[in-house]
C-alpha positions in Angstrom: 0.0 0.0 0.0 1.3 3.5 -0.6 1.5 6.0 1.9 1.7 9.5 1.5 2.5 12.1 4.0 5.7 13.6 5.5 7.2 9.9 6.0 5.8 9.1 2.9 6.8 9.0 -0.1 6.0 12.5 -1.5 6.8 16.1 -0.8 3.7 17.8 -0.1 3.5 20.7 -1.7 4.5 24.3 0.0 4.9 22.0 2.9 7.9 21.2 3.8 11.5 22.8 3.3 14.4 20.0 2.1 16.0 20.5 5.3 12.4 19.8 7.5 11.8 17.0 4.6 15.3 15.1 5.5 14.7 15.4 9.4 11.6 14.1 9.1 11.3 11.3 6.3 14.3 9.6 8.2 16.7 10.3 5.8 17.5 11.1 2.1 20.5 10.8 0.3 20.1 6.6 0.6 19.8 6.2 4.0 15.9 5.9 3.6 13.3 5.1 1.2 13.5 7.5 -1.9 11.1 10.5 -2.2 9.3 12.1 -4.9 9.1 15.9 -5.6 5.4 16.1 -7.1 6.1 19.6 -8.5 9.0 18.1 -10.8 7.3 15.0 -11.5 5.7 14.3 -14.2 4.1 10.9 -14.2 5.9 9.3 -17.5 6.3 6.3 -15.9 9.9 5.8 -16.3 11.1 5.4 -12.6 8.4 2.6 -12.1 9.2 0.7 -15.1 13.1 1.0 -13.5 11.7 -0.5 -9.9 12.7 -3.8 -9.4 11.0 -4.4 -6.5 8.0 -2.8 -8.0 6.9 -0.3 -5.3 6.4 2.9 -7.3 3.0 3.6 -8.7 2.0 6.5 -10.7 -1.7 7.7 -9.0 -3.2 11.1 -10.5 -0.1 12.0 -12.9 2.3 11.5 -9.9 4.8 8.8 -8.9 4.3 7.1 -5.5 7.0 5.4 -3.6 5.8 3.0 -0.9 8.5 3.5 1.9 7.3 0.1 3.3 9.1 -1.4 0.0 11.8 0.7 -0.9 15.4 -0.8 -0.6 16.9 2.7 -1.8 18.4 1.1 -4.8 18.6 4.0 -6.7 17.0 2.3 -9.8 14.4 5.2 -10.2 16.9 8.1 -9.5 18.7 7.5 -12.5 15.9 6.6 -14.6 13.8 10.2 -14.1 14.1 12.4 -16.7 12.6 15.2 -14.9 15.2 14.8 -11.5 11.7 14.2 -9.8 13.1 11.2 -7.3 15.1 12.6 -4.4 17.9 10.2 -2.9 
């Protein structure tokens, strides 16, 4: 199941800062589940075809990470085109 929210797997938008988002997420750079910036995204489809675990979902023209299934691979980092997936 995907979860959204501030641990989730999207920045909220006007929400949160980058510094707030890595205190609270529990960590970015690879030390947590990956993240999604919905205001870059935009939904092609690219970083879930790249998931090899198959957590990513694109709901209303946005990718969704579940944190619950991300292994921080970096699959879907290198696949965006639009530097959407934060990691």
């Amino acid at each position: 199941m995907i979860n959204e929210g501030y641990s989730g797997s999207i920045i909220p938008r006007g929400k949160l800062s980058m510094d707030e988002l890595k205190h609270v997420s529990g960590g970015v750079n690879g030390l947590g589940p990956y993240l999604v910036d919905s205001q870059k995204c935009t939904g092609c489809g690219a970083c879930a075809a790249s998931c090899k675990v198959r957590c990513i979902e694109i709901i209303s023209g946005c990718a969704k990470i579940s944190p619950c299934d991300c292994t921080a691979c970096g699959a879907c980092y290198n696949a965006c085109p639009a530097g959407a997936i934060i990691g």
